[in-house]
VOBA-1610 file (N, C-alpha, C; in pm, whole numbers, padded with zeros to 5 digits, always signed):
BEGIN
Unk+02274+01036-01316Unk+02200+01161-01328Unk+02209+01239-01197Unk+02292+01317-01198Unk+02272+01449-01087Unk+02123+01504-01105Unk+02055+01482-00940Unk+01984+01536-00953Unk+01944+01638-00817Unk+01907+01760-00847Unk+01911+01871-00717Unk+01788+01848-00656Unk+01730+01932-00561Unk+01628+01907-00472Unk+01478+01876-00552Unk+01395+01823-00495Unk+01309+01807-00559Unk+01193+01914-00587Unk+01139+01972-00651Unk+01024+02043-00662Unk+00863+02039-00655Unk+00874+01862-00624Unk+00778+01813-00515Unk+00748+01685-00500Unk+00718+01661-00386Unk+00729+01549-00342Unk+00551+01472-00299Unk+00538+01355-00343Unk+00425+01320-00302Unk+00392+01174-00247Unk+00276+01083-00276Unk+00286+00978-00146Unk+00376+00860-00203Unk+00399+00880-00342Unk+00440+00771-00406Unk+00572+00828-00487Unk+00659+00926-00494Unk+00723+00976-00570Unk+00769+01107-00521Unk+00889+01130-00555Unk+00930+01260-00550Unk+01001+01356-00693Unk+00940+01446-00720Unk+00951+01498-00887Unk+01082+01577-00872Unk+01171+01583-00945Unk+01215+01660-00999Unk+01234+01690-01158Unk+01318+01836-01151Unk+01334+01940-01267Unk+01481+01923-01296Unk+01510+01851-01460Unk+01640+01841-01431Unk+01677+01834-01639Unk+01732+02009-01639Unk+01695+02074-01777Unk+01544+02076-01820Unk+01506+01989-01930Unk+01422+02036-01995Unk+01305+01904-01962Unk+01350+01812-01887Unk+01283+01708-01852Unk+01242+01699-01675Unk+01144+01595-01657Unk+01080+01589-01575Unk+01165+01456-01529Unk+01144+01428-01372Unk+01204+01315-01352Unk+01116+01288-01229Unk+01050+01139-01234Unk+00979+01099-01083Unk+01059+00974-01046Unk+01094+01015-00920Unk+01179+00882-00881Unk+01075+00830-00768Unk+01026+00714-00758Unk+00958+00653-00714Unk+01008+00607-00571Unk+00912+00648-00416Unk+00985+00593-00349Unk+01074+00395-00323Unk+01153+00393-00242Unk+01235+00304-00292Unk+01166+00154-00243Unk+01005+00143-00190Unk+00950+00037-00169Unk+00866+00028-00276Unk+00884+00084-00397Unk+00781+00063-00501Unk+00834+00014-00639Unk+00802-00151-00670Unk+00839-00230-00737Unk+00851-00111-00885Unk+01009-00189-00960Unk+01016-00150-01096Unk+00843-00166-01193Unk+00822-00238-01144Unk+00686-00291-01265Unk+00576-00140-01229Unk+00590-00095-01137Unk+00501-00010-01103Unk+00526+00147-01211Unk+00661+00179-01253Unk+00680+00272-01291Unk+00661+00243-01477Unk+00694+00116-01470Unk+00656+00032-01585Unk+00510+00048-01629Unk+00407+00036-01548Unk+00258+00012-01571Unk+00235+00192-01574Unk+00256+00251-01521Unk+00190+00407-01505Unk+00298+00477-01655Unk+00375+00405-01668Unk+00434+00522-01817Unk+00374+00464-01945Unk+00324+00322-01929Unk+00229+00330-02021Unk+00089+00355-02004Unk+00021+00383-01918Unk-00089+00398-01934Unk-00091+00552-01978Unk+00040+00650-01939Unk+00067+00794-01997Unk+00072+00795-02115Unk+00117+00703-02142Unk+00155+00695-02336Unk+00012+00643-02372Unk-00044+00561-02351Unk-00126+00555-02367Unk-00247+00641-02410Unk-00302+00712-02319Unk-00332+00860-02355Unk-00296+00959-02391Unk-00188+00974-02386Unk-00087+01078-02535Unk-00142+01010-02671Unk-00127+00902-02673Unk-00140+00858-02786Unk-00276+00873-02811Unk-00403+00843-02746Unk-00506+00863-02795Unk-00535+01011-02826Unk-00432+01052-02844Unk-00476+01232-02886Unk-00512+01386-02824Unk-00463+01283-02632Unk-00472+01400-02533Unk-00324+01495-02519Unk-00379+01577-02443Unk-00241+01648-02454Unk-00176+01586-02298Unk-00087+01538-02307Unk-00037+01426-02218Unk+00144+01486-02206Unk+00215+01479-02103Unk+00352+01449-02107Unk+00431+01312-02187Unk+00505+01324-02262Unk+00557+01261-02375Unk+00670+01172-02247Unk+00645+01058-02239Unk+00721+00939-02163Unk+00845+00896-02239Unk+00998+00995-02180Unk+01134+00942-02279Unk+01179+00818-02244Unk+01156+00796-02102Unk+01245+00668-02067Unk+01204+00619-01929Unk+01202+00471-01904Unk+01174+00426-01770Unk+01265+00353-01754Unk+01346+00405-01595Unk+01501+00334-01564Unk+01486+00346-01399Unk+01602+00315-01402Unk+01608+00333-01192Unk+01726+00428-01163Unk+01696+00513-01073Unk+01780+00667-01062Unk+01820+00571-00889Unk+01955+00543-00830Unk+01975+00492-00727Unk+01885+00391-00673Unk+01882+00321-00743Unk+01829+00151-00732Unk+01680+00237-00777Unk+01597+00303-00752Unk+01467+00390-00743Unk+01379+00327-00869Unk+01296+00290-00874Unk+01229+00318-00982Unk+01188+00453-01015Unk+01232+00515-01148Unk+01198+00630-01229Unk+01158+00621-01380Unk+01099+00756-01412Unk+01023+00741-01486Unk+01072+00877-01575Unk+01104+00914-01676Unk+01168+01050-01765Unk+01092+01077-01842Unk+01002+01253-01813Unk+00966+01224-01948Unk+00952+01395-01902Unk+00865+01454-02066Unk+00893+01588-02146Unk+00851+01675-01991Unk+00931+01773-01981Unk+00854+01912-01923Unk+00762+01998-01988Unk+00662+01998-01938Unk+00592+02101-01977Unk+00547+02232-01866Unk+00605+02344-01926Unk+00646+02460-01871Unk+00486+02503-01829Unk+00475+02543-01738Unk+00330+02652-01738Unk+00258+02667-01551Unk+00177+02638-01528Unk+00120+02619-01400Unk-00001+02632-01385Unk+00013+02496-01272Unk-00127+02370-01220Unk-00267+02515-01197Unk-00383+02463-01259Unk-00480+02589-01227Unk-00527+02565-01099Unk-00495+02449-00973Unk-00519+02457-00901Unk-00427+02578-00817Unk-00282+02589-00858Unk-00239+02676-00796Unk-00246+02829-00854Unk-00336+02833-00922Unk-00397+02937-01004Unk-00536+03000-00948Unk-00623+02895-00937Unk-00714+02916-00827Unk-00693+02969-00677Unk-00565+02928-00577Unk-00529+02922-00512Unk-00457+03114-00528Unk-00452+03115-00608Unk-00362+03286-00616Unk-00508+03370-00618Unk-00607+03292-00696Unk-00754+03389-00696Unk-00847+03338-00733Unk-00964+03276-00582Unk-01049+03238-00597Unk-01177+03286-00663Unk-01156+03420-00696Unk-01272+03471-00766Unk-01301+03404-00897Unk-01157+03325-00938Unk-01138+03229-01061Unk-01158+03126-01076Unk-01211+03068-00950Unk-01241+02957-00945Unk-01329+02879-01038Unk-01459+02931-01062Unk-01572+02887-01139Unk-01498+02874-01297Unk-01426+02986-01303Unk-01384+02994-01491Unk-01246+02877-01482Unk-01166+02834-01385Unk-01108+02729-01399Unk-01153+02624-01402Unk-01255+02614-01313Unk-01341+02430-01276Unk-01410+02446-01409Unk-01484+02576-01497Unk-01509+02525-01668Unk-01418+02441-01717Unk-01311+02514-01734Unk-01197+02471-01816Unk-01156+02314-01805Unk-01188+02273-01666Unk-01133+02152-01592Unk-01197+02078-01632Unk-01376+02078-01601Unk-01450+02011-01680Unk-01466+01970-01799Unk-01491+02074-01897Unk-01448+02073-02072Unk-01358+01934-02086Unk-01238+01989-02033Unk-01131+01852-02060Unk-01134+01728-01999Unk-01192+01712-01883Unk-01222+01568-01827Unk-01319+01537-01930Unk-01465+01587-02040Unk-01555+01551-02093Unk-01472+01462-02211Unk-01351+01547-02264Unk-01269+01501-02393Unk-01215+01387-02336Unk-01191+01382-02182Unk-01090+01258-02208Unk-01229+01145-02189Unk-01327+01162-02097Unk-01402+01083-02115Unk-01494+01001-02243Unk-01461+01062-02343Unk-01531+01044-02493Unk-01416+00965-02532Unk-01348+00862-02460Unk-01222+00810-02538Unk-01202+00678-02493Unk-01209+00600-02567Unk-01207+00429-02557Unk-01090+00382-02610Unk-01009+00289-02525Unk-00905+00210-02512Unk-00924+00079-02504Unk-00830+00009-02563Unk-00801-00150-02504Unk-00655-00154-02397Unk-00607-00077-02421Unk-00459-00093-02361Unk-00461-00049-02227Unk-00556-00044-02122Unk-00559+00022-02016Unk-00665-00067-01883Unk-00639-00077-01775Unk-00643-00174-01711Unk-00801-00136-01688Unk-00891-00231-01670Unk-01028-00217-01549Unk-01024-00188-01447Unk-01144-00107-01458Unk-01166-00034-01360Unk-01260-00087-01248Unk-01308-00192-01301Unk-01338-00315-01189Unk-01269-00392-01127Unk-01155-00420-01183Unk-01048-00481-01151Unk-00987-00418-01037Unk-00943-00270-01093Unk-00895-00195-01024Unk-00931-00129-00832Unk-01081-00114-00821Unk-01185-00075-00769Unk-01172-00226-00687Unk-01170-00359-00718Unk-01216-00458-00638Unk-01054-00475-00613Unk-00966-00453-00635Unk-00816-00453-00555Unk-00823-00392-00408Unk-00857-00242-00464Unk-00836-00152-00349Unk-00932-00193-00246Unk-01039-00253-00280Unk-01123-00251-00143Unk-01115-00372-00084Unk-01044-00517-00101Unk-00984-00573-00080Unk-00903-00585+00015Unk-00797-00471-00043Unk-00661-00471+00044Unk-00690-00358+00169Unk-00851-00261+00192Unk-00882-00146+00237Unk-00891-00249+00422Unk-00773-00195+00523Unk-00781-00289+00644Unk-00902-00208+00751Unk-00954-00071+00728Unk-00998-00054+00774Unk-01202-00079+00756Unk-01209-00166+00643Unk-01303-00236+00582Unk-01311-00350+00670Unk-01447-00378+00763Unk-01460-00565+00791Unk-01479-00595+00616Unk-01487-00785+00637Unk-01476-00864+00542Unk-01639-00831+00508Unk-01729-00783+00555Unk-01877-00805+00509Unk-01904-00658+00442Unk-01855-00571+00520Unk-01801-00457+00397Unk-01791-00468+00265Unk-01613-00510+00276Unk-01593-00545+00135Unk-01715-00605+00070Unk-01724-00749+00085Unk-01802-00838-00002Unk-01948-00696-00042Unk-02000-00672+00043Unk-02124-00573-00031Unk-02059-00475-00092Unk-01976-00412-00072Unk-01906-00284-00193Unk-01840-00384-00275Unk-01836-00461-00304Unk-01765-00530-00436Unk-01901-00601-00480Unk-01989-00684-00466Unk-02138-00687-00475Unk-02182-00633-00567Unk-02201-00456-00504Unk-02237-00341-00547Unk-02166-00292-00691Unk-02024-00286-00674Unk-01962-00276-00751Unk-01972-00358-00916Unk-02044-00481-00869Unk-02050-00569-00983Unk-02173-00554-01045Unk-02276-00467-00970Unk-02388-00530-01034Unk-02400-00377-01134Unk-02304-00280-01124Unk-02312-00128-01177Unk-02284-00141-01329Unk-02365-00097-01410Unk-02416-00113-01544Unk-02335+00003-01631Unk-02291-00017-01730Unk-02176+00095-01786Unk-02058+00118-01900Unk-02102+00198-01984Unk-02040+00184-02087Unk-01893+00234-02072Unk-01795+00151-02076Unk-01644+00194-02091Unk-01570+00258-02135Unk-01552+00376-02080Unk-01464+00538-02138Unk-01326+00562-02055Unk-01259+00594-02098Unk-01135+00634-02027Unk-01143+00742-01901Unk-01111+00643-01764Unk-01109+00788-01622Unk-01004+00793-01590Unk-00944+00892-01589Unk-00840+00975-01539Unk-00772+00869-01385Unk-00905+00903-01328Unk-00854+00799-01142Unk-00846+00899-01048Unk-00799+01024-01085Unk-00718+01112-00985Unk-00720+01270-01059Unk-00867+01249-01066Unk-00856+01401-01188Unk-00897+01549-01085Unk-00838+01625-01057Unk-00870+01725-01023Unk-00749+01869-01069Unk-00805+01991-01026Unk-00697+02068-01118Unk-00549+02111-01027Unk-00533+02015-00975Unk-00337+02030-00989Unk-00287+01940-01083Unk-00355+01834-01122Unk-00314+01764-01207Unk-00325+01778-01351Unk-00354+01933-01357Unk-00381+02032-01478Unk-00290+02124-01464Unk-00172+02168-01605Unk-00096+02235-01638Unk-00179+02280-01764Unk-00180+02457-01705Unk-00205+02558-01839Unk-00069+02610-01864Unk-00004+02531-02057Unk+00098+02586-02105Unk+00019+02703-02198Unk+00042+02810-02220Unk-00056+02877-02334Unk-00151+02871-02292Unk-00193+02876-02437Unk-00318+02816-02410Unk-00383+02676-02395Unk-00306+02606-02357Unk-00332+02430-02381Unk-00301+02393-02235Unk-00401+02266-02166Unk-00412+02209-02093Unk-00331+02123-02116Unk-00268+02041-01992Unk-00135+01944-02014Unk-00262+01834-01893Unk-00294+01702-01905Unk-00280+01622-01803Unk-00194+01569-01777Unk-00166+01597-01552Unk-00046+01471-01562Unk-00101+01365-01421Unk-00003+01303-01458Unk-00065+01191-01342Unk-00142+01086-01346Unk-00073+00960-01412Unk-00187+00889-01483Unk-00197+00744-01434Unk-00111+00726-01306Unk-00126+00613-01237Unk-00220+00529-01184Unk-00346+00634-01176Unk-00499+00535-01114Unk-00569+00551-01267Unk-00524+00551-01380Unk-00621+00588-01472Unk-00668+00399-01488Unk-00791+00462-01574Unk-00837+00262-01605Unk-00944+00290-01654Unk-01017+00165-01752Unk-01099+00209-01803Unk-01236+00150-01766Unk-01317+00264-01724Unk-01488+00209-01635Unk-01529+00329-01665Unk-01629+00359-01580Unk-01745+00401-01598Unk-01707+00560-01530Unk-01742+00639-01617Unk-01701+00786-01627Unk-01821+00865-01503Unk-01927+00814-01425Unk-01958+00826-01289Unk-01869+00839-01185Unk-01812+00725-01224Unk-01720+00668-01088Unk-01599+00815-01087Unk-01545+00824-01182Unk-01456+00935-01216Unk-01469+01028-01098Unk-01607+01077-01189Unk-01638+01223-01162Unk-01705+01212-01028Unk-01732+01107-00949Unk-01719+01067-00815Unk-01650+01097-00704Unk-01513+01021-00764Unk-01363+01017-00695Unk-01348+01193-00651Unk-01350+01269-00813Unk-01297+01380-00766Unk-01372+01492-00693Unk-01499+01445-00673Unk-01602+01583-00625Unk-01566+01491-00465Unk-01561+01380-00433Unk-01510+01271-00307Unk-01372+01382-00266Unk-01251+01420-00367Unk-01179+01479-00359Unk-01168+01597-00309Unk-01278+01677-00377Unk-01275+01849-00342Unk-01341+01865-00244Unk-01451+01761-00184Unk-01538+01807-00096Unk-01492+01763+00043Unk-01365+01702+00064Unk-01277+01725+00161Unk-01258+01847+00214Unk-01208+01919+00115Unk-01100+02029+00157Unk-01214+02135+00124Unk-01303+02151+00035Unk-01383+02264+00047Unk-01500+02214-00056Unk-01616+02240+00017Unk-01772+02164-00028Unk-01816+02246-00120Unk-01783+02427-00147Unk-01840+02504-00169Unk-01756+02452-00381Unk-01664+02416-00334Unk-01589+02438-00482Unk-01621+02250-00525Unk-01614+02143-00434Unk-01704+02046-00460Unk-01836+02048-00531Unk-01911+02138-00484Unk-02067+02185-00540Unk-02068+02188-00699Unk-01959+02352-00715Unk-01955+02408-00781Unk-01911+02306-00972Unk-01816+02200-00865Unk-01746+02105-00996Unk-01892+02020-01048Unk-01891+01960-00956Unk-02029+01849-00991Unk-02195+01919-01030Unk-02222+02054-00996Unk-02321+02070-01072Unk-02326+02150-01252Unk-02133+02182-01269Unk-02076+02217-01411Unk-02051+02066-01464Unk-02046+02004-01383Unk-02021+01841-01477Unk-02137+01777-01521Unk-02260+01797-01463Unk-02396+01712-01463Unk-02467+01841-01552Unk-02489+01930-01542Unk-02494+02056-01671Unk-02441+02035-01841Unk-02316+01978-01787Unk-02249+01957-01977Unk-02290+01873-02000Unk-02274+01763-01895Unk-02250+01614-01950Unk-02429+01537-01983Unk-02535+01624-01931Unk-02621+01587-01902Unk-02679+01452-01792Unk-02558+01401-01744Unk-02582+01279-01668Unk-02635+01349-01514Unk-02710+01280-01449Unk-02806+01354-01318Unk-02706+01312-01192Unk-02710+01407-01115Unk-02594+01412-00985Unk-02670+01269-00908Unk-02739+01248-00923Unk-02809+01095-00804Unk-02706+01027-00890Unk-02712+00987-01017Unk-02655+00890-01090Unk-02508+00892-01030Unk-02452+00970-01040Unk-02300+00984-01028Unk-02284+00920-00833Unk-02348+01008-00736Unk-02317+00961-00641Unk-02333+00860-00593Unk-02391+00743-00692Unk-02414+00660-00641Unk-02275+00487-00657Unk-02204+00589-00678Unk-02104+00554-00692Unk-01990+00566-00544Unk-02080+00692-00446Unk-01964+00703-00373Unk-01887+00581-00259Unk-02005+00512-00227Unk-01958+00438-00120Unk-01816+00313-00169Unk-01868+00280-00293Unk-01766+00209-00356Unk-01622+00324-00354Unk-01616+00423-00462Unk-01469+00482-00439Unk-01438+00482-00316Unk-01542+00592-00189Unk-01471+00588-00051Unk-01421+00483+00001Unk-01462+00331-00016Unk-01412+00207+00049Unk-01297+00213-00056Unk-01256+00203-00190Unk-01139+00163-00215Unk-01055+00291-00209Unk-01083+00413-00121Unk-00976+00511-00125Unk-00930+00492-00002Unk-00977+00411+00069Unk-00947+00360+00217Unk-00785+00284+00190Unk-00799+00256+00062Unk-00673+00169+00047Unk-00515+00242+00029Unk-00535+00349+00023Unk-00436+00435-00043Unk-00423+00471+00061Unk-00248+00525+00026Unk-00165+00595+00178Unk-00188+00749+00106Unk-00265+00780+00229Unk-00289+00945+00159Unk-00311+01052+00327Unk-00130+01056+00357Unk-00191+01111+00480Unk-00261+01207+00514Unk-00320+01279+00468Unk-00438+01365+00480Unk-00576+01354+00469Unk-00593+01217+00462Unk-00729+01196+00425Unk-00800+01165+00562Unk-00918+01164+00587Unk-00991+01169+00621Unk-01060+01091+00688Unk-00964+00944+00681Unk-01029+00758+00702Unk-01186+00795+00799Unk-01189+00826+00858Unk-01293+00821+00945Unk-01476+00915+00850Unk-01393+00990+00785Unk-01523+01049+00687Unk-01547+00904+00570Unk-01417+00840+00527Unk-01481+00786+00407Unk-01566+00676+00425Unk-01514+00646+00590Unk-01555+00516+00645Unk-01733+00550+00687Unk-01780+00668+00684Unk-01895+00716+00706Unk-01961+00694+00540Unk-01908+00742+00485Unk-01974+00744+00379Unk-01971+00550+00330Unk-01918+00523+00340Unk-01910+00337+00327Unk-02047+00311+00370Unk-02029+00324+00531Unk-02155+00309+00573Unk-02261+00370+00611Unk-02280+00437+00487Unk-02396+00522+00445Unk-02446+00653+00584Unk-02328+00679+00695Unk-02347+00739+00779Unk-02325+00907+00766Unk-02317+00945+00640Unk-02278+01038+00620Unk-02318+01120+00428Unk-02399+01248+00479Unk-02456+01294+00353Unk-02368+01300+00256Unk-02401+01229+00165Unk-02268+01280+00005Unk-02295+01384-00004Unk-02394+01444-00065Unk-02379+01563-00138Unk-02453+01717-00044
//
């Protein structure tokens, strides 16, 4: 497969556009099984009836693990927001709405999210060992009915084709407790800007009726297992505040 420059590149993958298909070639320290586990958990949720990228094929593009699947034409509303923030509020609706649909959706075929959650904070080096053990503790004793989370939901990982929302990106998805979710990603926005953080989590606790204490009380757990991820822009020293409770969530 000839393939031309990429059209973007991220911590685990670099995408390209090549005809009518999508192609992520995985960087080249990331085991075949890995591209293996994330194209089904995509199919996975296609299949439960989301509007999902359609997974053609998982192969290796120059030894690479890759992953082929449908293009869908349109653009991320984060970079939509980004052209005009006055739009912000009527996109983070839209964003919300659809995280609620995917959250109303129960699987067997999709990994725990306890499982998942007690990996990362585990392997998190900037965690002492007495850390961990109380955020995994914590983690165990959290009470919760099992819905499908995204992992990594915020709106670049939203394509408006038409009128239809596309999710992509389905590598941290797993199935726990739809708090933790909507945790991760207000953990997400309130990095880079608190004001549009606010704005997500008090349209999410509005629809969903669940109370913003409830949800944050989730944060210290995600921040310790986001410690685990190579994400050079993050923040290690904020999440490590919030771990240890040195720092206001909300």
């Amino acid at each position: 497969m000839d393939l031309q420059n990429p059209i973007a590149v991220g911590n685990t993958a670099k995408i390209y556009l090549h005809g009518n298909q999508i192609v992520k070639v995985f960087h080249d320290y990331f085991p075949q099984g890995e591209a293996v586990k994330e194209a089904a958990k995509q199919e996975a949720a296609r299949t439960s009836g989301l509007r999902v990228p359609r997974v053609i094929n998982v192969t290796r593009i120059n030894e690479n693990p890759a992953i082929i699947m449908e293009y869908i034409k349109g653009q991320t509303l984060g970079n939509m927001v980004m052209e005009n923030m006055q739009m912000a509020e009527h996109y983070m609706n839209i964003s919300v709405d659809n995280q609620l649909s995917i959250h109303n959706i129960k699987l067997n075929s999709t990994e725990s999210m306890v499982t998942k959650l007690e990996r990362q904070i585990q392997s998190a080096q900037l965690l002492s060992e007495s850390e961990k053990t109380h955020q995994i503790s914590k983690l165990n004793k959290m009470n919760f009915d099992e819905r499908l989370c995204h992992g990594d939901y915020h709106l670049f990982n939203l394509i408006l084709s038409g009128d239809n929302i596309y999710v992509i990106d389905w590598v941290d998805s797993s199935m726990g407790d739809i708090r933790a979710d909507v945790c991760r990603t207000y953990l997400l926005y309130s990095q880079f800007d608190k004001d549009l953080a606010e704005i997500y989590l008090n349209l999410y606790s509005e629809k969903s009726g669940i109370q913003k204490q409830e949800i944050m009380e989730w944060a210290s757990i995600i921040a310790g297992a986001r410690l685990s991820e190579i994400v050079p822009n993050e923040d290690a020293n904020r999440l490590l505040k919030i771990v240890r409770g040195e720092e206001s969530k909300r």
